[in-house]
PDB file of the backbone (N, CA, C, O) and the ligand in Angstrom, with CONECT records:
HET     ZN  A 101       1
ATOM      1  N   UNK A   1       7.851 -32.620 -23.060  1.00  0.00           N
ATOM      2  CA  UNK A   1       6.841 -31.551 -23.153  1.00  0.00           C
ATOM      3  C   UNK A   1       6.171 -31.307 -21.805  1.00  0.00           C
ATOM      4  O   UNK A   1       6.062 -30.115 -21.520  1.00  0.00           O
ATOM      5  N   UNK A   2       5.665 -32.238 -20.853  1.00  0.00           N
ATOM      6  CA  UNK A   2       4.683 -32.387 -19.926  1.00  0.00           C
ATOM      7  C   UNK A   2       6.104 -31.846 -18.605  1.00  0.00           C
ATOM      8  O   UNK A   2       5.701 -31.392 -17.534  1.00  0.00           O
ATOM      9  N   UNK A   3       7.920 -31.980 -18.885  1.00  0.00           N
ATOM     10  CA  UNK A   3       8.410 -31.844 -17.590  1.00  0.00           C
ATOM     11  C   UNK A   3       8.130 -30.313 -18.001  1.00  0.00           C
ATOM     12  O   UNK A   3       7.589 -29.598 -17.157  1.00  0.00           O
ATOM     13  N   UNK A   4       8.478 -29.763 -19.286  1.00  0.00           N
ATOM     14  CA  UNK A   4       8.225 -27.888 -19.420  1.00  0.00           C
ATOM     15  C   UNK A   4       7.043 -27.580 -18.782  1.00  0.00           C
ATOM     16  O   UNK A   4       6.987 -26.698 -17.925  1.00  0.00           O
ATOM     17  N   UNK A   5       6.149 -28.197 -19.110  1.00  0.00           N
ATOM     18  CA  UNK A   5       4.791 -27.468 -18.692  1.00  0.00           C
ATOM     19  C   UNK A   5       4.701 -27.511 -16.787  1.00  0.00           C
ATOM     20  O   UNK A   5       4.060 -26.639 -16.200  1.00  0.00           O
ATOM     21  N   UNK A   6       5.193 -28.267 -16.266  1.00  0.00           N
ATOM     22  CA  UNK A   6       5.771 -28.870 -14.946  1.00  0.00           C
ATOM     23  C   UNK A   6       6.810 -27.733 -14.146  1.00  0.00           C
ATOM     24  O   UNK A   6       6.555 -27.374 -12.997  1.00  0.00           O
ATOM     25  N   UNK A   7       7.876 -27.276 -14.820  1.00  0.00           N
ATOM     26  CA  UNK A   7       8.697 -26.550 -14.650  1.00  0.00           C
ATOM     27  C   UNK A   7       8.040 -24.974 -14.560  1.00  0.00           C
ATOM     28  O   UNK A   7       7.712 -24.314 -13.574  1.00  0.00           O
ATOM     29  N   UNK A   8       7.996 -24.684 -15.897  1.00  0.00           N
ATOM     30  CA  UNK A   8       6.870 -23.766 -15.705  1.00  0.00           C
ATOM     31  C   UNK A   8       5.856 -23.277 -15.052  1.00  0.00           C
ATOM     32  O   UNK A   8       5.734 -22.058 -14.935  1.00  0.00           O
ATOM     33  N   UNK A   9       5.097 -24.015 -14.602  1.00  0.00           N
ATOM     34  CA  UNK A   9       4.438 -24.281 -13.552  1.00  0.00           C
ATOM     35  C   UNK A   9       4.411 -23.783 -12.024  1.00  0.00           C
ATOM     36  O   UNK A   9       3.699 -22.974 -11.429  1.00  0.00           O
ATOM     37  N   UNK A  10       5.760 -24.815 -11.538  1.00  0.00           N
ATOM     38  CA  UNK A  10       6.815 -24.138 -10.310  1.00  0.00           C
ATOM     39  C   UNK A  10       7.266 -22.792 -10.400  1.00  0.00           C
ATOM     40  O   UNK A  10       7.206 -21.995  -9.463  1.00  0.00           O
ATOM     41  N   UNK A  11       7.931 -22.425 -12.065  1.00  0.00           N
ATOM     42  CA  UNK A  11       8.486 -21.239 -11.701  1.00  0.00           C
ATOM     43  C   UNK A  11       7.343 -20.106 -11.472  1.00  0.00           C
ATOM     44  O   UNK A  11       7.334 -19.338 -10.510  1.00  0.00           O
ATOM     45  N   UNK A  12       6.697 -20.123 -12.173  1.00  0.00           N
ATOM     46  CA  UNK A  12       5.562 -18.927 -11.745  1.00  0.00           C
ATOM     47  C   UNK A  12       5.009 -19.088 -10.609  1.00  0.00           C
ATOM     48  O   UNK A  12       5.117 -18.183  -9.781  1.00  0.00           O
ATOM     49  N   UNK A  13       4.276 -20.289 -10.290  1.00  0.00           N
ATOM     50  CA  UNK A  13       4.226 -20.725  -8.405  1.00  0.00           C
ATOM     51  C   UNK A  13       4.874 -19.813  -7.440  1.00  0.00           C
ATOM     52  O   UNK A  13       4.345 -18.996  -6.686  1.00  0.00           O
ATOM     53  N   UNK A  14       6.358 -20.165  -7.638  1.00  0.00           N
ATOM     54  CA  UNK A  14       7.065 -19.179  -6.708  1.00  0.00           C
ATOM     55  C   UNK A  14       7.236 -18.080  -7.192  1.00  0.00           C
ATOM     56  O   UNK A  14       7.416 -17.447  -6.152  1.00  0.00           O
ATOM     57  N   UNK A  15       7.347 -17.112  -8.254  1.00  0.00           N
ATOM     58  CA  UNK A  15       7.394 -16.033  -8.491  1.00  0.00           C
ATOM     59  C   UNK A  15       5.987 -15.213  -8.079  1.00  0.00           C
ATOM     60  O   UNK A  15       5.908 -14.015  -7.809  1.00  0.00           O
ATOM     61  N   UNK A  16       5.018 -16.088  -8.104  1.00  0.00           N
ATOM     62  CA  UNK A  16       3.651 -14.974  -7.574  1.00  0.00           C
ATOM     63  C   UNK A  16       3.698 -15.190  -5.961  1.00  0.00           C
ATOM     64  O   UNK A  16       3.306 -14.331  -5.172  1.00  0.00           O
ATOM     65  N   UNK A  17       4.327 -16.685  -5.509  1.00  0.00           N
ATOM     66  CA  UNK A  17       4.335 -16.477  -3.974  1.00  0.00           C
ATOM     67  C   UNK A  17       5.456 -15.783  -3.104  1.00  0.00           C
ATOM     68  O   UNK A  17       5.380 -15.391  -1.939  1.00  0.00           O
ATOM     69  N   UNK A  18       6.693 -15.733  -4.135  1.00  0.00           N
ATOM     70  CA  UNK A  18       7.377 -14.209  -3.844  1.00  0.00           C
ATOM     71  C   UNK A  18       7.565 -13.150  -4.443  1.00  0.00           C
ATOM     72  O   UNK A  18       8.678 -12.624  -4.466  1.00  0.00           O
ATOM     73  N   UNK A  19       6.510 -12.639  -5.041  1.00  0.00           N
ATOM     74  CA  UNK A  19       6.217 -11.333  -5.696  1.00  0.00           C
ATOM     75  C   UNK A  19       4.859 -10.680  -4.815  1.00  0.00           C
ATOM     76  O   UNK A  19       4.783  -9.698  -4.076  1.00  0.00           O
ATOM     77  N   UNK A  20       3.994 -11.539  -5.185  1.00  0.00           N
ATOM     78  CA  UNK A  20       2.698 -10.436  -4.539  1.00  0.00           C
ATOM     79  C   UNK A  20       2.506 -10.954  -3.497  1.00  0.00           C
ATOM     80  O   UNK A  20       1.315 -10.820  -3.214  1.00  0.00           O
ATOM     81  N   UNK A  21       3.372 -11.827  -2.275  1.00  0.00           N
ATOM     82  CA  UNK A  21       2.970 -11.779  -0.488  1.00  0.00           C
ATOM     83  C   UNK A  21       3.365 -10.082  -0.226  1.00  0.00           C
ATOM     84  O   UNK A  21       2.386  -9.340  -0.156  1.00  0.00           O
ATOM     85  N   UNK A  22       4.098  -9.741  -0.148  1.00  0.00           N
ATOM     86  CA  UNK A  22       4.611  -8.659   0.390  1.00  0.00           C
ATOM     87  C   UNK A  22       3.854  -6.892  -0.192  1.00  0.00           C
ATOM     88  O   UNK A  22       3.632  -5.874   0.463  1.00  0.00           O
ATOM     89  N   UNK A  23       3.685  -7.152  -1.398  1.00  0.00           N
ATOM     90  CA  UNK A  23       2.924  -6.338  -2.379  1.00  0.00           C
ATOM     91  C   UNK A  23       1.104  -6.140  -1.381  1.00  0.00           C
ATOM     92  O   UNK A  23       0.361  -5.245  -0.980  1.00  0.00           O
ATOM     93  N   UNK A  24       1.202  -7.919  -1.421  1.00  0.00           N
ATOM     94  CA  UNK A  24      -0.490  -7.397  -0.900  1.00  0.00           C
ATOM     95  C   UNK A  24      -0.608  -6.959   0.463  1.00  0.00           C
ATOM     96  O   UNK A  24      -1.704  -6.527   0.821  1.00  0.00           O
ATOM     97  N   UNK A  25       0.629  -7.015   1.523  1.00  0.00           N
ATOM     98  CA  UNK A  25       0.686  -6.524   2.325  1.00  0.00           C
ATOM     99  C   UNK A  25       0.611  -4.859   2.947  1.00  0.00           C
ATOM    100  O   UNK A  25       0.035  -4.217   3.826  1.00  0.00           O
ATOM    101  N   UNK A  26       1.832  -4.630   1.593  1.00  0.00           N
ATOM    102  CA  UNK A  26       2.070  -2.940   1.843  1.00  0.00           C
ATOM    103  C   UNK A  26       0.467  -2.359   1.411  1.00  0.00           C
ATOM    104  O   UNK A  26      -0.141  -1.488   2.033  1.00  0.00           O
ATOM    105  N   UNK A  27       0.134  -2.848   0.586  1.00  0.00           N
ATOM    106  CA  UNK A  27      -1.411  -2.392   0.080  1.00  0.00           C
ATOM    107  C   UNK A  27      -2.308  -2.581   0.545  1.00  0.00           C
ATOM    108  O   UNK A  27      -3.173  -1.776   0.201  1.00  0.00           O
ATOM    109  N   UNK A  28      -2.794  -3.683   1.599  1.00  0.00           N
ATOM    110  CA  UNK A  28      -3.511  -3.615   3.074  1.00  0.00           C
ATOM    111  C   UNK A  28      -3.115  -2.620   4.141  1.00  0.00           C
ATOM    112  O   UNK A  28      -3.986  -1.962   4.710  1.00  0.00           O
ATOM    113  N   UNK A  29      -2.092  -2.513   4.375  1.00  0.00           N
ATOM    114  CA  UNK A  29      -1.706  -1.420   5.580  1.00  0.00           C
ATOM    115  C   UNK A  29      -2.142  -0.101   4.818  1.00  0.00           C
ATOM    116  O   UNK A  29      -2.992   0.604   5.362  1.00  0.00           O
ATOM    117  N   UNK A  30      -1.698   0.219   3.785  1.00  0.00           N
ATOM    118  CA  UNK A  30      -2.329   1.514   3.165  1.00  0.00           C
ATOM    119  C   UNK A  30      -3.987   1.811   3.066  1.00  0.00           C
ATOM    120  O   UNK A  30      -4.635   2.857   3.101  1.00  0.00           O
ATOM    121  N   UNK A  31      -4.375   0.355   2.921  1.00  0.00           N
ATOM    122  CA  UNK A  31      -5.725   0.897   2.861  1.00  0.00           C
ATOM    123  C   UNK A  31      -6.647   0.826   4.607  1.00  0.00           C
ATOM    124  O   UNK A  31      -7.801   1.186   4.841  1.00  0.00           O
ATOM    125  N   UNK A  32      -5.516   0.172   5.677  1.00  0.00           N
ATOM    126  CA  UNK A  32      -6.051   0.435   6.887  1.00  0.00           C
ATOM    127  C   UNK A  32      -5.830   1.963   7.227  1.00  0.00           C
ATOM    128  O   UNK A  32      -6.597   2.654   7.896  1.00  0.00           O
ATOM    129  N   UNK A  33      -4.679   2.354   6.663  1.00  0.00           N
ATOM    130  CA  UNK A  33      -4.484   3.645   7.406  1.00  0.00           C
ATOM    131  C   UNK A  33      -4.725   5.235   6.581  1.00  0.00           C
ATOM    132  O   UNK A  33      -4.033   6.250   6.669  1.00  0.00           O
ATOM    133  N   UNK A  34      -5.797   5.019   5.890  1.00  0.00           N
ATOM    134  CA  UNK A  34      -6.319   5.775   5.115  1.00  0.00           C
ATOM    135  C   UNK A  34      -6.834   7.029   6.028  1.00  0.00           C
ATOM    136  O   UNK A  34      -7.677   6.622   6.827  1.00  0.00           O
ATOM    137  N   UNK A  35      -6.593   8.382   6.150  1.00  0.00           N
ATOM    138  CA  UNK A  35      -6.875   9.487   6.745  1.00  0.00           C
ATOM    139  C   UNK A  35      -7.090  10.514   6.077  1.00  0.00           C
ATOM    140  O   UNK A  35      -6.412  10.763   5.081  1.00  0.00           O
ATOM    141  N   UNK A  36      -8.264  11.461   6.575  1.00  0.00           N
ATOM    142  CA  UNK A  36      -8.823  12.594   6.022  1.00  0.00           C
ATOM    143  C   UNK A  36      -8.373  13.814   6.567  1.00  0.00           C
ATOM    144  O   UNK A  36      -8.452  14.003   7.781  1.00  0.00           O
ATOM    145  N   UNK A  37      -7.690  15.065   5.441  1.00  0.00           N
ATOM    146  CA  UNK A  37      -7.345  16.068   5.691  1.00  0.00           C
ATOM    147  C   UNK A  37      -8.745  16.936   6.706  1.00  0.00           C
ATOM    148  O   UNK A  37      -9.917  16.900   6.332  1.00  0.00           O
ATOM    149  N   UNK A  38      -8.477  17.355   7.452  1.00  0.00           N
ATOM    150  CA  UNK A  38      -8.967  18.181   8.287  1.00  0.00           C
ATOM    151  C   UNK A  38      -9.309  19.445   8.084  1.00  0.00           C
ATOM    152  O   UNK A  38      -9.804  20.217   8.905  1.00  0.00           O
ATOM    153  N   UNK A  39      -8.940  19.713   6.583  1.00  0.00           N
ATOM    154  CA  UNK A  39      -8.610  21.150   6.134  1.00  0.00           C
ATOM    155  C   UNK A  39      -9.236  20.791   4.681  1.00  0.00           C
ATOM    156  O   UNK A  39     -10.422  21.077   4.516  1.00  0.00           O
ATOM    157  N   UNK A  40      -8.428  20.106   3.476  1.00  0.00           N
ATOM    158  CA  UNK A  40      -9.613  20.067   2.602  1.00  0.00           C
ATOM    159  C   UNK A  40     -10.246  18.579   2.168  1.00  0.00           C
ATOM    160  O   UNK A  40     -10.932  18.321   1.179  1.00  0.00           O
ATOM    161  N   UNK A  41      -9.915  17.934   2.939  1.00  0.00           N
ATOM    162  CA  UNK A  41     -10.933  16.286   3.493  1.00  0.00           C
ATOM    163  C   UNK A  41     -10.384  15.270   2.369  1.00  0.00           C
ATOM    164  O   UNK A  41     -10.937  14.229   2.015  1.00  0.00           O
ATOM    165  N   UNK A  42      -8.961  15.899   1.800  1.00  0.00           N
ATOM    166  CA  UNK A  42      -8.046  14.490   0.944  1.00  0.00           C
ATOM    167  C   UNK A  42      -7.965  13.469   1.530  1.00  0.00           C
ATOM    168  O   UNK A  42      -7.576  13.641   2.685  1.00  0.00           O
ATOM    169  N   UNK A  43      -8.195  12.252   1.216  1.00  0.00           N
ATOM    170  CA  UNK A  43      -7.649  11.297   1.808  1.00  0.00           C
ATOM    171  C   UNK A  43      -6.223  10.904   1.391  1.00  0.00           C
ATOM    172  O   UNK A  43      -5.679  10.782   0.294  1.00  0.00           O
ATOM    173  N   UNK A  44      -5.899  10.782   2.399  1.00  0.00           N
ATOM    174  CA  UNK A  44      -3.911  10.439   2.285  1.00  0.00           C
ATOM    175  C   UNK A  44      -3.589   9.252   3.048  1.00  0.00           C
ATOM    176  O   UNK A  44      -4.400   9.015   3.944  1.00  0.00           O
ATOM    177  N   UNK A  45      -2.788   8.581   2.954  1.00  0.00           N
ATOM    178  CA  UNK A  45      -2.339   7.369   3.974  1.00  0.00           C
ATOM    179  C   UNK A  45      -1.463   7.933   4.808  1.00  0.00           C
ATOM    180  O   UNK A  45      -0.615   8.784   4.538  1.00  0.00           O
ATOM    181  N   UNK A  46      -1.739   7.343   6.001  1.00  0.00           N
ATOM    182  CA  UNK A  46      -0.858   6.986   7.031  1.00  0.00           C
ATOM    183  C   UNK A  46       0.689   7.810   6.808  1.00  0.00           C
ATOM    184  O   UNK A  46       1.077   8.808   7.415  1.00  0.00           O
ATOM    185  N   UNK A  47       1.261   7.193   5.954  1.00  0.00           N
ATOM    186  CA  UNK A  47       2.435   7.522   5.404  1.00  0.00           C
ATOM    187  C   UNK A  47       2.384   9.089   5.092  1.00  0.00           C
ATOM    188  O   UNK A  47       3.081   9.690   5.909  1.00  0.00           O
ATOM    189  N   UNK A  48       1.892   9.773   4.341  1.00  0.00           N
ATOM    190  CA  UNK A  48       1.745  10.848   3.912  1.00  0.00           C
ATOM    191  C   UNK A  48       1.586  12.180   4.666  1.00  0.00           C
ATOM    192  O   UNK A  48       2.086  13.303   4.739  1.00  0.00           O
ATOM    193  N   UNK A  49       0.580  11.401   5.198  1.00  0.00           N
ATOM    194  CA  UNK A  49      -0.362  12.661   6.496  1.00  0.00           C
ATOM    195  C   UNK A  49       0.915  13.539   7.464  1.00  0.00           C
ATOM    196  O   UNK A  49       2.002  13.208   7.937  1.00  0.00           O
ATOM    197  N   UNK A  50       0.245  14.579   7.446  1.00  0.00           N
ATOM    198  CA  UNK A  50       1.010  15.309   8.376  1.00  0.00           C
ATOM    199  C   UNK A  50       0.330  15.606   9.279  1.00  0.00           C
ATOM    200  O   UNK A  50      -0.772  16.095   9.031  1.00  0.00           O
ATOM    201  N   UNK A  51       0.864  15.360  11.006  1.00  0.00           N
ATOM    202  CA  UNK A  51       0.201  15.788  12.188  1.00  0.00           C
ATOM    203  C   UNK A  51       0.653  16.651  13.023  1.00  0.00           C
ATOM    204  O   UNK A  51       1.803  16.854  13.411  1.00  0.00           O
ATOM    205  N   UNK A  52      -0.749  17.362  13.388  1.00  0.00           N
ATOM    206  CA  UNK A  52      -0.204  18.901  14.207  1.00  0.00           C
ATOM    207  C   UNK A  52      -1.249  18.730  14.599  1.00  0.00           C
ATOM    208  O   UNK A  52      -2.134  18.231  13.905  1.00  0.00           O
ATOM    209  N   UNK A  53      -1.463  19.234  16.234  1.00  0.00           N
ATOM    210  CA  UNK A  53      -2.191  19.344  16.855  1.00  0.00           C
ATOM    211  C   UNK A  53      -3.289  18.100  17.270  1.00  0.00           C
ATOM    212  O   UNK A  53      -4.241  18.430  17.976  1.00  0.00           O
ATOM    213  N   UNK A  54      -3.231  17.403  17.060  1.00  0.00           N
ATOM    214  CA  UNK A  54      -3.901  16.130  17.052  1.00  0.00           C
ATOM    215  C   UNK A  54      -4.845  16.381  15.932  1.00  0.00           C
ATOM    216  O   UNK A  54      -5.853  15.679  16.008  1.00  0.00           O
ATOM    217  N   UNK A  55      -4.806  17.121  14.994  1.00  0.00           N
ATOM    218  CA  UNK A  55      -5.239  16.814  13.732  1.00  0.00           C
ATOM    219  C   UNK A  55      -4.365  16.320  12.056  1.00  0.00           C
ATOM    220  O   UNK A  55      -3.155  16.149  11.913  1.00  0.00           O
ATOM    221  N   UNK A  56      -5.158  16.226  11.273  1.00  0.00           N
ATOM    222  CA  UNK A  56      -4.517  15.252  10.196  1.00  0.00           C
ATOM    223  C   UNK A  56      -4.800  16.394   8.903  1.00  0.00           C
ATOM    224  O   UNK A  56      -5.778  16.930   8.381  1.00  0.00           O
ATOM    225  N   UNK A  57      -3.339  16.404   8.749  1.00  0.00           N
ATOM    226  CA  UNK A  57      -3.700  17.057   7.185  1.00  0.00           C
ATOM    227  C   UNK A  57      -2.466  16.610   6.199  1.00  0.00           C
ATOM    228  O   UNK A  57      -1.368  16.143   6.499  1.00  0.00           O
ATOM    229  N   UNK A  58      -3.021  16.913   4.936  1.00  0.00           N
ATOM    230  CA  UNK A  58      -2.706  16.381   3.420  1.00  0.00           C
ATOM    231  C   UNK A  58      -1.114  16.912   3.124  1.00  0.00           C
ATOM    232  O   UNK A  58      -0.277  16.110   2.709  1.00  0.00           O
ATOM    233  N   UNK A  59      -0.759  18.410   3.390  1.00  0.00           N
ATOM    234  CA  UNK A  59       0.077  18.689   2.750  1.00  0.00           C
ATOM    235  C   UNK A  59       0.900  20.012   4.028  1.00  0.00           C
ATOM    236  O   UNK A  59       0.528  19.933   5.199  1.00  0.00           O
ATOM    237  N   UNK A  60       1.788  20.932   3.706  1.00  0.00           N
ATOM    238  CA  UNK A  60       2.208  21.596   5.070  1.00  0.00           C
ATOM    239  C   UNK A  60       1.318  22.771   4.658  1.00  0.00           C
ATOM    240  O   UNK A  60       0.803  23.471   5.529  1.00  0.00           O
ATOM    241  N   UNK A  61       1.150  22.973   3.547  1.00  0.00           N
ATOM    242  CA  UNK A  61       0.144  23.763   2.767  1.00  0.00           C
ATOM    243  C   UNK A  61      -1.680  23.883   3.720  1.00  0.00           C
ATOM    244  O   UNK A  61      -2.239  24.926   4.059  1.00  0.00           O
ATOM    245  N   UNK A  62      -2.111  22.669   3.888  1.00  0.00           N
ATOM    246  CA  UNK A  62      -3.081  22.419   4.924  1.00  0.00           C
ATOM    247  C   UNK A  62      -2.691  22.481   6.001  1.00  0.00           C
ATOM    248  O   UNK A  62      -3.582  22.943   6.712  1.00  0.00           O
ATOM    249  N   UNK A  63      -1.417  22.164   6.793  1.00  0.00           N
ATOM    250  CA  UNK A  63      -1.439  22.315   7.943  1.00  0.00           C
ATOM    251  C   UNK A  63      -1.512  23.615   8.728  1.00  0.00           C
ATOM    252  O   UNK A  63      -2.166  23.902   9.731  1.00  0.00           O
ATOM    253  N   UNK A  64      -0.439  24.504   7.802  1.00  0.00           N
ATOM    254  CA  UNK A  64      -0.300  25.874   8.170  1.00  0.00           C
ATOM    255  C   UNK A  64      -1.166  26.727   8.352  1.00  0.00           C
ATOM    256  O   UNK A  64      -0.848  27.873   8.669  1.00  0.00           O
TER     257      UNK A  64
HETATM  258 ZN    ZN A 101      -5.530  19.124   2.853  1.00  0.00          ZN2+
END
C-alpha cells in the first residue's frame, strides 16, 4: 500500500515538474511583454502586436 502511495507520489512529482516549468514560463514572458494599442489602447502581447512606425497596435485594422 505505502510503495503505491510512494510511486504515486514520484509520478505526479515529475509530471508537474515537467508539465508546468515551461507553461509558467511562456506565461511570464507574456505577461512581461504586454503592449497597448496606440489606436484603441487593447492590450495585446508581444506576440500579437503589430508594429509600424514605432508605434504598437492590436490588429492591421488599427494600424491602417
Ligand atoms: Zn487597436
Amino acid at each position: 500500500m505505502f510503495k503505491i502511495l510512494i510511486l504515486g507520489g514520484i509520478i505526479l512529482i515529475v509530471y508537474i515538474l515537467f508539465f508546468k516549468k515551461p507553461k509558467k514560463d511562456s506565461k511570464k514572458n507574456e505577461e512581461l511583454t504586454m503592449l497597448e494599442c496606440q489606436k484603441c489602447g487593447t492590450f495585446i502581447s508581444d506576440k500579437e502586436s503589430i508594429k509600424k512606425d514605432n508605434k504598437i497596435f492590436c490588429s492591421n485594422r488599427c494600424a491602417t
